[in-house]
C-alpha positions as CSV (number, residue, x, y, z in Angstrom):
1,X,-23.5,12.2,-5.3
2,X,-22.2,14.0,-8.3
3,X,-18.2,14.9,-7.9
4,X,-16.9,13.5,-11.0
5,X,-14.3,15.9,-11.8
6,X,-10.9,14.6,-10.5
7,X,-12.2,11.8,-8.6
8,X,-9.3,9.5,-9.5
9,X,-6.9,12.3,-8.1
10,X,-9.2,12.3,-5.4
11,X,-9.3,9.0,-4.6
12,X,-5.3,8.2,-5.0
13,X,-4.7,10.8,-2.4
14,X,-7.4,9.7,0.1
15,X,-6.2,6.3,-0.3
16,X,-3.3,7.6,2.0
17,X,-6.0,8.0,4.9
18,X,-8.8,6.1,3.7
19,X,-8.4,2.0,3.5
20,X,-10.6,-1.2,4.3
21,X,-9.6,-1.0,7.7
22,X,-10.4,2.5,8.2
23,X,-13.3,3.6,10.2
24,X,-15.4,6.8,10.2
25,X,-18.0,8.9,12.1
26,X,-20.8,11.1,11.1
27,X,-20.1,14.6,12.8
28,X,-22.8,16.5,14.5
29,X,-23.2,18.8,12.8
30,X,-24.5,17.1,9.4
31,X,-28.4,17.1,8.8
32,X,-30.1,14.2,6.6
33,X,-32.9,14.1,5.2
34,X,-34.9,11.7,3.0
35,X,-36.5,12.7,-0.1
36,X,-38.3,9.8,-1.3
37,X,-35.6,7.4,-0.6
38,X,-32.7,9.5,-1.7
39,X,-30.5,11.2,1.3
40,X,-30.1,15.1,1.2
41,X,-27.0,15.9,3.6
42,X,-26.1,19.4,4.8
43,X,-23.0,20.0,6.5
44,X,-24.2,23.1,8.7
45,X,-20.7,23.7,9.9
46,X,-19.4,24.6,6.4
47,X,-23.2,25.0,4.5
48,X,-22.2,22.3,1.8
49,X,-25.0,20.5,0.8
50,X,-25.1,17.4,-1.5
51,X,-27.8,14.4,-2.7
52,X,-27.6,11.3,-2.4
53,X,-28.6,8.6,-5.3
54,X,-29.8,5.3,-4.2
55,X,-26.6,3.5,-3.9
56,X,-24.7,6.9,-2.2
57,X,-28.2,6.9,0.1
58,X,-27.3,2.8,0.5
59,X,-23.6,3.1,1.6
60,X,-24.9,6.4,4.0
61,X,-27.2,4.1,5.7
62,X,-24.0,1.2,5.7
63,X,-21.9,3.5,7.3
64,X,-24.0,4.9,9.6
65,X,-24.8,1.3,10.8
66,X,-21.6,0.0,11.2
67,X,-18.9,3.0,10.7
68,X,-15.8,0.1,10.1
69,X,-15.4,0.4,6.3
70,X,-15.1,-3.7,5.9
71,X,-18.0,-4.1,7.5
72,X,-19.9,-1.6,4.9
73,X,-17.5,-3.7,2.2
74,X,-18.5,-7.0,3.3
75,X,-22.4,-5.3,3.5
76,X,-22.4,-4.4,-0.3
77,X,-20.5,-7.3,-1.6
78,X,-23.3,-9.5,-0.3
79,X,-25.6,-7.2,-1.5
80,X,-25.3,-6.4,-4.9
81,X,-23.4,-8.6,-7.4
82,X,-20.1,-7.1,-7.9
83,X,-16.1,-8.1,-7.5
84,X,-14.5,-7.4,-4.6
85,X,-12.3,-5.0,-6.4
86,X,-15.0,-3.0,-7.8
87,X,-16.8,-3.4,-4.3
88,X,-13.9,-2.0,-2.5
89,X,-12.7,0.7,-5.2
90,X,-16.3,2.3,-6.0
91,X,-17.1,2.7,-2.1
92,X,-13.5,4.0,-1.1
93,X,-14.1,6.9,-3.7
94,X,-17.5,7.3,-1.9
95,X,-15.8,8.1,1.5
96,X,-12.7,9.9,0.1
97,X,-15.4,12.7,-1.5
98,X,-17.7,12.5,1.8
99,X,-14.2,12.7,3.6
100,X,-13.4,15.5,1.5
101,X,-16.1,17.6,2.1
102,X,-16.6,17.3,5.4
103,X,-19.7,14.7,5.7
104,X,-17.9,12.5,7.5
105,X,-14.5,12.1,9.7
106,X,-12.1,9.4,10.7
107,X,-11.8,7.7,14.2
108,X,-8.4,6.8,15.2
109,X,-8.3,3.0,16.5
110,X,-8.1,2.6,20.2
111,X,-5.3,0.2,20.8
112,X,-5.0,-1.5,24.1
């Protein structure tokens, strides 16, 4: 995924919704598509498309599997060999610009 411009904005404000604990769906009306590996996602309810590299096409899959964000955390970190900061800052970002854009949506925790 390539939004570079303001992503540390981006990410301080999403921080406000977005945390470890947070989980997320994948609405309807997003199409994928796999190109060799690498997810192509189009969000027919607004026509925003985007590509996914590797690791964006990675954490897709992660979130589509298990849609709590510590269990996509706790995925990567024994995945690929990184601190748990970095694991938990890079991935945030991730979801803040999928958030962002529509790709994907919150769920509200059912108490009870």
């Amino acid at each position: 995924m390539t939004w570079r411009g303001g992503i540390d904005n981006l990410t301080r404000v999403m921080k406000q919704v977005l945390s470890v604990a947070s989980q997320v769906r994948i609405p309807e009306s997003i199409a994928v598509h796999d190109l060799q590996g690498e997810l192509l996602l189009l969000n027919s309810a607004t026509g925003v498309c985007v590509s996914l590299d590797p690791m964006g096409t990675r954490m897709w899959q992660l979130i589509q599997e298990h849609h709590a964000l510590h269990k996509v955390l706790d995925a990567l970190l024994r995945e690929y060999e990184v601190t748990e900061a970095q694991c938990e800052q890079d991935p945030l970002g991730f979801v803040a610009q999928l958030l962002e854009q529509e790709f994907i949506e919150t769920v509200a925790k059912e108490t009870g």
